[in-house]
ROMIGU-178253 format. One record per residue: residue number from 1; residue in three letters; x, z, y of N, C-alpha, C, CB in turn. Coordinates in steps of 0.02 Angstrom, whole numbers, always signed. Glycine has a CB too. Layout:
N
[NUM, 'ALA', [X, Z, Y], [X, Z, Y], [X, Z, Y], [X, Z, Y]]
...
***
This chain:
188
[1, 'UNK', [+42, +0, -59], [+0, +0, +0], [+44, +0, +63], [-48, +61, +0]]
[2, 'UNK', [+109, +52, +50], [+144, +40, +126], [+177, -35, +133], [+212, +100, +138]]
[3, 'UNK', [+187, -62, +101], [+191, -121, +103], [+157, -172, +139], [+187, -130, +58]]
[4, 'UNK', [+87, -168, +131], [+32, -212, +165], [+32, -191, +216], [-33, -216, +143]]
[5, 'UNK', [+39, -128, +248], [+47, -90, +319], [+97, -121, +350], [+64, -12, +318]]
[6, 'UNK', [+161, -129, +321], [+201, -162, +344], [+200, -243, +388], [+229, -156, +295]]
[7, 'UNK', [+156, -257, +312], [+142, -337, +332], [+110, -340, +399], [+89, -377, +276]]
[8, 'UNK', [+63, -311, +380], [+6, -288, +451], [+33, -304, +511], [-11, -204, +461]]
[9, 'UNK', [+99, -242, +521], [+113, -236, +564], [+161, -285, +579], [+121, -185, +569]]
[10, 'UNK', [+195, -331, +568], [+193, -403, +587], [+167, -463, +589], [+217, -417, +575]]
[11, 'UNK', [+95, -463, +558], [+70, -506, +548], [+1, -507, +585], [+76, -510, +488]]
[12, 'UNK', [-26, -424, +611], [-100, -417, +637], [-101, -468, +701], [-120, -331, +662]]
[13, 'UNK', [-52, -475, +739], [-23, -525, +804], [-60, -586, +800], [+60, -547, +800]]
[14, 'UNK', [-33, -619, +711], [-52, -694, +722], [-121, -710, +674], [+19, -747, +698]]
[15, 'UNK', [-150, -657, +631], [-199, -657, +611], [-267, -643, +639], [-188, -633, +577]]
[16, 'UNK', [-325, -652, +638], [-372, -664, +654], [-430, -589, +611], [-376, -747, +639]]
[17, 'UNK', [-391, -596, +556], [-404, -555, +502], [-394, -476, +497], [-371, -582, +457]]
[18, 'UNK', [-352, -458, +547], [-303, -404, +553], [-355, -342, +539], [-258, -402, +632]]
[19, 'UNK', [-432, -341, +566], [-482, -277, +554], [-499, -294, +494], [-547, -264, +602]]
[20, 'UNK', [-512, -329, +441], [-531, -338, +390], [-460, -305, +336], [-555, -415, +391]]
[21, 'UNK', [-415, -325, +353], [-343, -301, +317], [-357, -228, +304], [-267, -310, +368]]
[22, 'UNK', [-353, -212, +364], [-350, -122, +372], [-428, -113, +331], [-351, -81, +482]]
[23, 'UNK', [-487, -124, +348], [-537, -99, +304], [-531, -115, +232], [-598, -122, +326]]
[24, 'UNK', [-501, -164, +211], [-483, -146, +142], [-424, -108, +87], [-487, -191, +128]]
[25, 'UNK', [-368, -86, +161], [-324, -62, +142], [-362, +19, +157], [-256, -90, +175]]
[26, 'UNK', [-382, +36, +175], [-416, +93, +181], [-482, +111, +131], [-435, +91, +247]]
[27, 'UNK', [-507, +62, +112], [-540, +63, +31], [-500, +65, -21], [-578, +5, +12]]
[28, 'UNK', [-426, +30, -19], [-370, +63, -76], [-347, +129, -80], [-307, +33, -72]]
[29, 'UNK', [-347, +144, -9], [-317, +214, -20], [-399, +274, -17], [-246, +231, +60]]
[30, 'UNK', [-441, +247, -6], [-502, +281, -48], [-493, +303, -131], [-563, +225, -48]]
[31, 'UNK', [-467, +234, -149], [-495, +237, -215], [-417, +269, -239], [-529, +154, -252]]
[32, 'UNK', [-369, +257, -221], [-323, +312, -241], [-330, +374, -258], [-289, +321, -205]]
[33, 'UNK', [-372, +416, -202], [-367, +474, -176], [-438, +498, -229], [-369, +475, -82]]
[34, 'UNK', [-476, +429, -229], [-525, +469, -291], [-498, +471, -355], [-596, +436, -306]]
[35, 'UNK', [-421, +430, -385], [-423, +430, -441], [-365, +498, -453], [-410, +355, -468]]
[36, 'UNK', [-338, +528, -394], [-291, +580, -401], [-371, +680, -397], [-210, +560, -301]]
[37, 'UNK', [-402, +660, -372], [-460, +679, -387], [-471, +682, -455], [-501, +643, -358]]
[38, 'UNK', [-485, +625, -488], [-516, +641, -551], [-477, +674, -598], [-541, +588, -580]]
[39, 'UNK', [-424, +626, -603], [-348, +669, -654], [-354, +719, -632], [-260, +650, -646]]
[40, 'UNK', [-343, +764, -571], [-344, +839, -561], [-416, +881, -601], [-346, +849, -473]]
[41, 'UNK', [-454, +861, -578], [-505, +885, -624], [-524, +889, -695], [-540, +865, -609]]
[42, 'UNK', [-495, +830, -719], [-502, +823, -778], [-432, +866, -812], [-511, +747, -790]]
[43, 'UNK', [-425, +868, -807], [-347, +911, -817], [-310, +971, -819], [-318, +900, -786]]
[44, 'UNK', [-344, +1004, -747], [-319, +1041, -713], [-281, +1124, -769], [-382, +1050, -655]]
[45, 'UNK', [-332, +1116, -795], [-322, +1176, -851], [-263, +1150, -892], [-395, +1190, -904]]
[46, 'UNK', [-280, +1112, -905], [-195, +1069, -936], [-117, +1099, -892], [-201, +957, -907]]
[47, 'UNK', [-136, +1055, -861], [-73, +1061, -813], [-31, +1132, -794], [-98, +1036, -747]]
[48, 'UNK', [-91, +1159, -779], [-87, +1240, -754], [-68, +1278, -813], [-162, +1274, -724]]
[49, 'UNK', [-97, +1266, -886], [-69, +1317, -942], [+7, +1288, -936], [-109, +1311, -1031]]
[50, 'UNK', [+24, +1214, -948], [+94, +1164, -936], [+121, +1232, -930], [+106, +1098, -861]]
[51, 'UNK', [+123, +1228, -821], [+167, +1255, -786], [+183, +1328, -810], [+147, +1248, -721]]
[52, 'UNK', [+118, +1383, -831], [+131, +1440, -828], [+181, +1433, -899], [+64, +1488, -823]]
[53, 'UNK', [+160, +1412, -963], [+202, +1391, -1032], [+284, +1398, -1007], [+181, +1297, -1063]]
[54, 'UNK', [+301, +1349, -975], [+373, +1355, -937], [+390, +1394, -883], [+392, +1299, -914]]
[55, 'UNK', [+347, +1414, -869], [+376, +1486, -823], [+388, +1567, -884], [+292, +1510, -746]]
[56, 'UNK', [+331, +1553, -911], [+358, +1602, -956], [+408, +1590, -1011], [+309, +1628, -983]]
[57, 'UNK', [+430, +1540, -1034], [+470, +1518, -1110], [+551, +1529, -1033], [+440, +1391, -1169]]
[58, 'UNK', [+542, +1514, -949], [+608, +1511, -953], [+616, +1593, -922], [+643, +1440, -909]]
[59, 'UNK', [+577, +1632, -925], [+593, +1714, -932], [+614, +1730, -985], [+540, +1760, -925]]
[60, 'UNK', [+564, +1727, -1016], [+582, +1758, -1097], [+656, +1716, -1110], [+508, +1731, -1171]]
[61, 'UNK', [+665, +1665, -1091], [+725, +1650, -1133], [+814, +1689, -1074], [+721, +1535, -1147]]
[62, 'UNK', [+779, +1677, -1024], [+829, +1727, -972], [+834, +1776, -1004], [+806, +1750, -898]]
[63, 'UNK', [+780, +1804, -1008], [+800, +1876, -1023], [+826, +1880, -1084], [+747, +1925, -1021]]
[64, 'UNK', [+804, +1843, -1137], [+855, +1849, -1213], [+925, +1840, -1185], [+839, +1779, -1281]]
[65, 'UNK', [+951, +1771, -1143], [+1031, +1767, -1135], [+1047, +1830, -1095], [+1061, +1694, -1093]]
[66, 'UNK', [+1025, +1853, -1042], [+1036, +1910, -993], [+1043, +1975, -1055], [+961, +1919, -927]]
[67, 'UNK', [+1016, +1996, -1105], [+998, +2037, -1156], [+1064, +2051, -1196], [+941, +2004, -1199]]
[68, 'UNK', [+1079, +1978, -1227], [+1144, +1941, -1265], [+1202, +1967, -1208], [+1137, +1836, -1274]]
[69, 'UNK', [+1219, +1954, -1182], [+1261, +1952, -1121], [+1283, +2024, -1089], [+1222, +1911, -1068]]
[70, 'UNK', [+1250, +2088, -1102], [+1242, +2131, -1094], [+1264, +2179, -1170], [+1183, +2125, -1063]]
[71, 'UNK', [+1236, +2127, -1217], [+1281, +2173, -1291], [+1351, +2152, -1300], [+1245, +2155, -1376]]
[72, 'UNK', [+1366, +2078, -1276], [+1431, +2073, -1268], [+1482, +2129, -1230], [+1433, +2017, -1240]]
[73, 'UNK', [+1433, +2154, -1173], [+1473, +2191, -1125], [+1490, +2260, -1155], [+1435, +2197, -1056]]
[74, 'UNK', [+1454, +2278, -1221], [+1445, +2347, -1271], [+1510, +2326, -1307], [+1363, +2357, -1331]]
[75, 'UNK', [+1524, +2279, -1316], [+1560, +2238, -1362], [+1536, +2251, -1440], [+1637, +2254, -1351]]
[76, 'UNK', [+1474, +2220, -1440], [+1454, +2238, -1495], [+1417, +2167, -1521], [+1410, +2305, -1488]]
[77, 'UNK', [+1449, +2111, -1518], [+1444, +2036, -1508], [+1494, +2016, -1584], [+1482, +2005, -1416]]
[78, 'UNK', [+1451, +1943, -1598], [+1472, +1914, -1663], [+1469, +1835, -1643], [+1418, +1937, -1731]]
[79, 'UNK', [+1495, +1766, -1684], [+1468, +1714, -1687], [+1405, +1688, -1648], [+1462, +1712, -1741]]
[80, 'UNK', [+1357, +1751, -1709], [+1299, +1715, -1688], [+1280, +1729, -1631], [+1249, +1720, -1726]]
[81, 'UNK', [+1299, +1791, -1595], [+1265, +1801, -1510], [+1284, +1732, -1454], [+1310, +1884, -1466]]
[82, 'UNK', [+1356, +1711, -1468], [+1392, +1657, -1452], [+1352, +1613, -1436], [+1434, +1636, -1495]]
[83, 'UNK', [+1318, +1580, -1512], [+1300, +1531, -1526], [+1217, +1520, -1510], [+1325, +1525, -1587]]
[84, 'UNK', [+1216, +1552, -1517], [+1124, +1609, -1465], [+1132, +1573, -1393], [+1136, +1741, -1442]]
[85, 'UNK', [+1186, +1614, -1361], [+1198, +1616, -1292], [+1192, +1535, -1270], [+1274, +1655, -1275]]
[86, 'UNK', [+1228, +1514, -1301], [+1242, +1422, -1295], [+1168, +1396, -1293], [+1291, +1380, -1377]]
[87, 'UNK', [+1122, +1421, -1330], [+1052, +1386, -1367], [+1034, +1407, -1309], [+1006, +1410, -1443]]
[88, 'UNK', [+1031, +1464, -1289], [+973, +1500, -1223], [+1002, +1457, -1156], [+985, +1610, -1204]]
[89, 'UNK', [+1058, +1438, -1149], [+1053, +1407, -1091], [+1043, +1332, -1094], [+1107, +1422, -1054]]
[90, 'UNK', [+1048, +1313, -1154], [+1033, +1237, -1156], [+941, +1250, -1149], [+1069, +1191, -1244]]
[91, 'UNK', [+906, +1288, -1177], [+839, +1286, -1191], [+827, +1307, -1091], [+808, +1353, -1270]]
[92, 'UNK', [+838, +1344, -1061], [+830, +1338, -1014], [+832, +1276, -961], [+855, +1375, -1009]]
[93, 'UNK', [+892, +1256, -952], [+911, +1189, -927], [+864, +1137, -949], [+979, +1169, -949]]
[94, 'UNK', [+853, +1120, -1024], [+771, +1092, -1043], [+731, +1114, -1004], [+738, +1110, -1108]]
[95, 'UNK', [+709, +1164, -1003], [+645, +1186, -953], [+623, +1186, -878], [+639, +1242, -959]]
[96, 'UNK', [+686, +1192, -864], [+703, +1168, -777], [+700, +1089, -765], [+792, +1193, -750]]
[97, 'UNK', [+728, +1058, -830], [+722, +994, -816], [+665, +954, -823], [+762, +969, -845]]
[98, 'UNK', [+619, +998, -872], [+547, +948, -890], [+524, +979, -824], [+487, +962, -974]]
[99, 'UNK', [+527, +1045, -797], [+492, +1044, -741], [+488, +1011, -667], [+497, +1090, -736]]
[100, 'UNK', [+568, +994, -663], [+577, +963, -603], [+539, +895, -638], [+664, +959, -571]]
[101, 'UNK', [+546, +859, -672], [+514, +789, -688], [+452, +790, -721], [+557, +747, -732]]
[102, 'UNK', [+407, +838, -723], [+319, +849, -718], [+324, +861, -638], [+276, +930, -770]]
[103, 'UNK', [+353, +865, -604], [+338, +869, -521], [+356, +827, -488], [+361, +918, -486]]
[104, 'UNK', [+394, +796, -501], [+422, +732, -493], [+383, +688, -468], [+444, +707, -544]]
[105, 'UNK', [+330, +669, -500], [+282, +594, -492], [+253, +621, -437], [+219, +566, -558]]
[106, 'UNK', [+221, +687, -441], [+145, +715, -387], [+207, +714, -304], [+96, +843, -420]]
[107, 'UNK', [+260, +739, -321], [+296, +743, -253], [+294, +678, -213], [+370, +761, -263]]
[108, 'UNK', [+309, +624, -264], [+326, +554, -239], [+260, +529, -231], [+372, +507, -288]]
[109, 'UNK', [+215, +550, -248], [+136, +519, -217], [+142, +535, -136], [+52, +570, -255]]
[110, 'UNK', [+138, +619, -143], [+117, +653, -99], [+174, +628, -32], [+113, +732, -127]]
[111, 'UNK', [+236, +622, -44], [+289, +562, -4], [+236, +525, +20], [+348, +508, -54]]
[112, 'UNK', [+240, +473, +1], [+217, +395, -20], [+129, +391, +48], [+189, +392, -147]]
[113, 'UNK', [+93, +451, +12], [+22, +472, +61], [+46, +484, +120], [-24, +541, +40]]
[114, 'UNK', [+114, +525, +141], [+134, +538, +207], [+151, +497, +238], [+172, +574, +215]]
[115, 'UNK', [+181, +436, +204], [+222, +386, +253], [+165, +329, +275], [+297, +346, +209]]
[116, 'UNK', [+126, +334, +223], [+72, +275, +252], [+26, +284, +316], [+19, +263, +196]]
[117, 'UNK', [-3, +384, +326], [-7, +399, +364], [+19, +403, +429], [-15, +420, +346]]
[118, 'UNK', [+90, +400, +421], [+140, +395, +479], [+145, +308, +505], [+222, +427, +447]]
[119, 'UNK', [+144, +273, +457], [+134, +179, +463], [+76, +160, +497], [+123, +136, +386]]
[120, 'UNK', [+14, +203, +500], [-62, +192, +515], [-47, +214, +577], [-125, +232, +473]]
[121, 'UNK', [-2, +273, +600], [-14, +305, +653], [+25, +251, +698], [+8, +384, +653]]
[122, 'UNK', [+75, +228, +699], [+132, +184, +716], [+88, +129, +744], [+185, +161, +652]]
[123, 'UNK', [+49, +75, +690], [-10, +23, +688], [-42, +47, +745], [-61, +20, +621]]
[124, 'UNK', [-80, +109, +762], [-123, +116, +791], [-89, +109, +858], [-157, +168, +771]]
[125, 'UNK', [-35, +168, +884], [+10, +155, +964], [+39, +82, +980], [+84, +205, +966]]
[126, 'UNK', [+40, +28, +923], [+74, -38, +941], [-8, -78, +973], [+122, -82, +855]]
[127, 'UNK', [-38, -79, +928], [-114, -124, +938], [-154, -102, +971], [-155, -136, +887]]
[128, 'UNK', [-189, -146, +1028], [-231, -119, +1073], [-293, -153, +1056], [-210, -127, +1145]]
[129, 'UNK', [-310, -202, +1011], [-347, -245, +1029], [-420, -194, +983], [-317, -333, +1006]]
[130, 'UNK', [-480, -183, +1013], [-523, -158, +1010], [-534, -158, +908], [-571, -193, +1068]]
[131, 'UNK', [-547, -209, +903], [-584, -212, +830], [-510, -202, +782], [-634, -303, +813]]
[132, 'UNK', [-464, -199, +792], [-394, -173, +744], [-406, -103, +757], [-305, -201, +772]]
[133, 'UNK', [-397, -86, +816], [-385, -12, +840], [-423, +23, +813], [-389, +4, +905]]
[134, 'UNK', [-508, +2, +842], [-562, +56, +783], [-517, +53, +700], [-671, +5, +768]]
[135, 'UNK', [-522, +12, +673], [-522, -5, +598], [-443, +83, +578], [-483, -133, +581]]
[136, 'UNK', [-387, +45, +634], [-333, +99, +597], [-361, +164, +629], [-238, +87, +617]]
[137, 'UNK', [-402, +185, +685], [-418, +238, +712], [-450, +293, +662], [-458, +220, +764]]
[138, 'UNK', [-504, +246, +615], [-551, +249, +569], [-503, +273, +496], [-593, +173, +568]]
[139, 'UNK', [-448, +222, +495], [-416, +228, +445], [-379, +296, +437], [-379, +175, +443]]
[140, 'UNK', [-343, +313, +510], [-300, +373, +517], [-348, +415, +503], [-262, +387, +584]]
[141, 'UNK', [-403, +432, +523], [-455, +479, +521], [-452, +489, +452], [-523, +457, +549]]
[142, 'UNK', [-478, +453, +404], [-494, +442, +335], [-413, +492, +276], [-498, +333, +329]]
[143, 'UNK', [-362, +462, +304], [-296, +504, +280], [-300, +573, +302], [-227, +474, +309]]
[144, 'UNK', [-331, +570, +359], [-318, +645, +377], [-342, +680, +360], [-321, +666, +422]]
[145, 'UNK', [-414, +659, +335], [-466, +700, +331], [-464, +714, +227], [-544, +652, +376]]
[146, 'UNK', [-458, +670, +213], [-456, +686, +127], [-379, +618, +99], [-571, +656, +78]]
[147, 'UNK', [-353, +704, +93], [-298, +705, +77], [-284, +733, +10], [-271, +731, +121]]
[148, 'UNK', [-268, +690, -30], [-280, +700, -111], [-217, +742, -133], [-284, +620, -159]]
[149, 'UNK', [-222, +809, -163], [-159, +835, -183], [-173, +854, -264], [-136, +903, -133]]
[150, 'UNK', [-119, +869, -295], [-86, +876, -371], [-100, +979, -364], [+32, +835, -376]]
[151, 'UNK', [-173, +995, -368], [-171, +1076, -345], [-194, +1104, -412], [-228, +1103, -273]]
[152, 'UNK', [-171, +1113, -470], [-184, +1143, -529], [-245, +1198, -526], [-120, +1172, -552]]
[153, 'UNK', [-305, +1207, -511], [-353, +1286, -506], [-347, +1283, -429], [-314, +1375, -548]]
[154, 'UNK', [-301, +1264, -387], [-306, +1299, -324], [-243, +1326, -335], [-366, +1349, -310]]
[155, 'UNK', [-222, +1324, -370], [-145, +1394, -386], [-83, +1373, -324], [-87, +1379, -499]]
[156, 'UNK', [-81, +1312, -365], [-9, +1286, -321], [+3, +1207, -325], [+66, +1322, -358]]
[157, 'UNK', [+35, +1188, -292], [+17, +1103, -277], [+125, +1084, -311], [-14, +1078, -140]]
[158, 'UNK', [+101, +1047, -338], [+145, +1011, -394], [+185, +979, -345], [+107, +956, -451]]
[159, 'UNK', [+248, +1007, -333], [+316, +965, -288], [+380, +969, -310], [+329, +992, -216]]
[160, 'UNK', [+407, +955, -252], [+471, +994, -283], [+494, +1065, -275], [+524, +963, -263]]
[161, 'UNK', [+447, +1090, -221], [+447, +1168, -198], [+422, +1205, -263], [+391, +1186, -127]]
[162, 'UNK', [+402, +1175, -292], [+371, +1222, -365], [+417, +1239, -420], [+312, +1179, -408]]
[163, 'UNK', [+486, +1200, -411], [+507, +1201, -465], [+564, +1248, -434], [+518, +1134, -501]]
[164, 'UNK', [+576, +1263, -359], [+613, +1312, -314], [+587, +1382, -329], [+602, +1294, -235]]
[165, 'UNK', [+499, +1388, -330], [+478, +1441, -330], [+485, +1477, -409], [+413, +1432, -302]]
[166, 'UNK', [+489, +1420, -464], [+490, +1456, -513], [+562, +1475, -541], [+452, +1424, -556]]
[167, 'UNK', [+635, +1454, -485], [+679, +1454, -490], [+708, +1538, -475], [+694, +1397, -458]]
[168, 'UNK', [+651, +1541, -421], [+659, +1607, -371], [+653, +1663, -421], [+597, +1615, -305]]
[169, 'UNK', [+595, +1644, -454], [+539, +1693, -481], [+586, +1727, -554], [+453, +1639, -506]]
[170, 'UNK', [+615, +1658, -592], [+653, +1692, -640], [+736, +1734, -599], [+670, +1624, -705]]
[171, 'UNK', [+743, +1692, -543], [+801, +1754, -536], [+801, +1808, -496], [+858, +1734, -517]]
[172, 'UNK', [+754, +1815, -476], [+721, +1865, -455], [+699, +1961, -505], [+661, +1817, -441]]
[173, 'UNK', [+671, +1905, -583], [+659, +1948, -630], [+732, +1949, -676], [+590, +1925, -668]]
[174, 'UNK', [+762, +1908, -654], [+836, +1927, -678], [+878, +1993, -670], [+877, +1883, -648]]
[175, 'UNK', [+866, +1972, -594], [+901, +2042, -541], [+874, +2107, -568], [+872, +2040, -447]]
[176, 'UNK', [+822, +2098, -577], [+773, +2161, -593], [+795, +2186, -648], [+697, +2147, -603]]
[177, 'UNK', [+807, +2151, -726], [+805, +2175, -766], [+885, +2192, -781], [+763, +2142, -803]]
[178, 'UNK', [+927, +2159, -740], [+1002, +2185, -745], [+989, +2245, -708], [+1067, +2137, -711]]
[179, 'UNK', [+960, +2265, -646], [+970, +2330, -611], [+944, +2380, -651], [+938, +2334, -544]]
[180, 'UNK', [+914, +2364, -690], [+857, +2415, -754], [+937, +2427, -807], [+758, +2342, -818]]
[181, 'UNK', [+940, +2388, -821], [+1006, +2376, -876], [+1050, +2433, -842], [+1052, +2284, -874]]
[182, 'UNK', [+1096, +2416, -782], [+1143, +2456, -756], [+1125, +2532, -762], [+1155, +2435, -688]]
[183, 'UNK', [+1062, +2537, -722], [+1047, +2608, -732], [+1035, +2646, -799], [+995, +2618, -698]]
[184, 'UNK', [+1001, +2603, -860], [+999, +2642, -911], [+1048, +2652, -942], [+964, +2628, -946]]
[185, 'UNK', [+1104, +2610, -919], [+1195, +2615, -982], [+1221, +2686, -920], [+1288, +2494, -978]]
[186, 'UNK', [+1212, +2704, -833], [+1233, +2736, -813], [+1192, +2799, -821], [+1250, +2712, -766]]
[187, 'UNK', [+1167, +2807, -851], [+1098, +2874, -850], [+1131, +2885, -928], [+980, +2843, -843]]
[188, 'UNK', [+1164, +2856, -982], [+1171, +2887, -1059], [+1247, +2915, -1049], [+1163, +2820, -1133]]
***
């Protein structure tokens, strides 16, 4: 679609057509915005168990290596804690990675929705001529107003900030459970 905006905007000049362009490029991005709509709905419970599934598999597995890592420090470590330790951070790194790339696509929509909005707004300050101007005026309105997002329940909207927050969240409960650790080896 930013594409045809583009065109637009060199081409609304010598076309005749230029309000008809925009009213049907603004029925594409209708029907976009209803089909990111429906997948969310249809889904949503999906997605949302997804995300929470890997927020918890990459605690639980922190905390097993953080756990491991801590009997080493007893020195009370073999092979297999070693070979544990190796598994828990590869299984993590998996999990960070399917997460950044399940967020991946919704980020690059949600991109993609911003720049066209910013292309419409651009269209609109270049063109004066009455029947273009309504059409992108109409059009900007239309982006602004329903704006299709990747929002699992309402919980949290699928970016790349999501995969920051769940970055936070496990080292956050990291910190926690080493400061728990320190104090119970300094309290025996």
């Amino acid at each position: 679609m930013n594409e045809e905006l583009n065109k637009l905007l060199h081409e609304a000049h010598k076309c005749s057509h230029g309000a008809e362009k925009v009213r049907e490029l603004s029925n594409t991005y209708m029907t976009i915005s209803e089909v990111i709509k429906t997948v969310m709905e249809t889904g949503e419970v999906g997605v949302f168990l997804y995300i929470m599934n890997n927020l918890v598999r990459l605690i639980t597995r922190v905390y097993k290596y953080a756990r491991w890592q801590y009997l080493i420090q007893d020195e009370r470590f073999d092979e297999h804690i070693i070979l544990s330790s190796i598994l828990e951070i590869f299984w993590c790194t998996q999990t960070v990675v399917k997460s950044f790339l399940f967020c991946e696509g919704p980020h690059q929509i949600h991109s993609k929705l911003q720049e066209t909005q910013d292309l419409i707004a651009r269209l609109k300050n270049k063109y004066h001529e009455d029947t273009i101007s309504n059409e992108l005026h109409l059009f900007l309105r239309l982006t602004r107003l329903s704006r299709p997002t990747f929002t699992p329940l309402s919980v949290c909207t699928l970016n790349r900030g999501l995969v920051a927050k769940i970055l936070g969240c496990t080292a956050t409960y990291l910190i926690a459970f080493m400061q728990l650790e320190v104090n119970d080896k300094s309290n025996k």
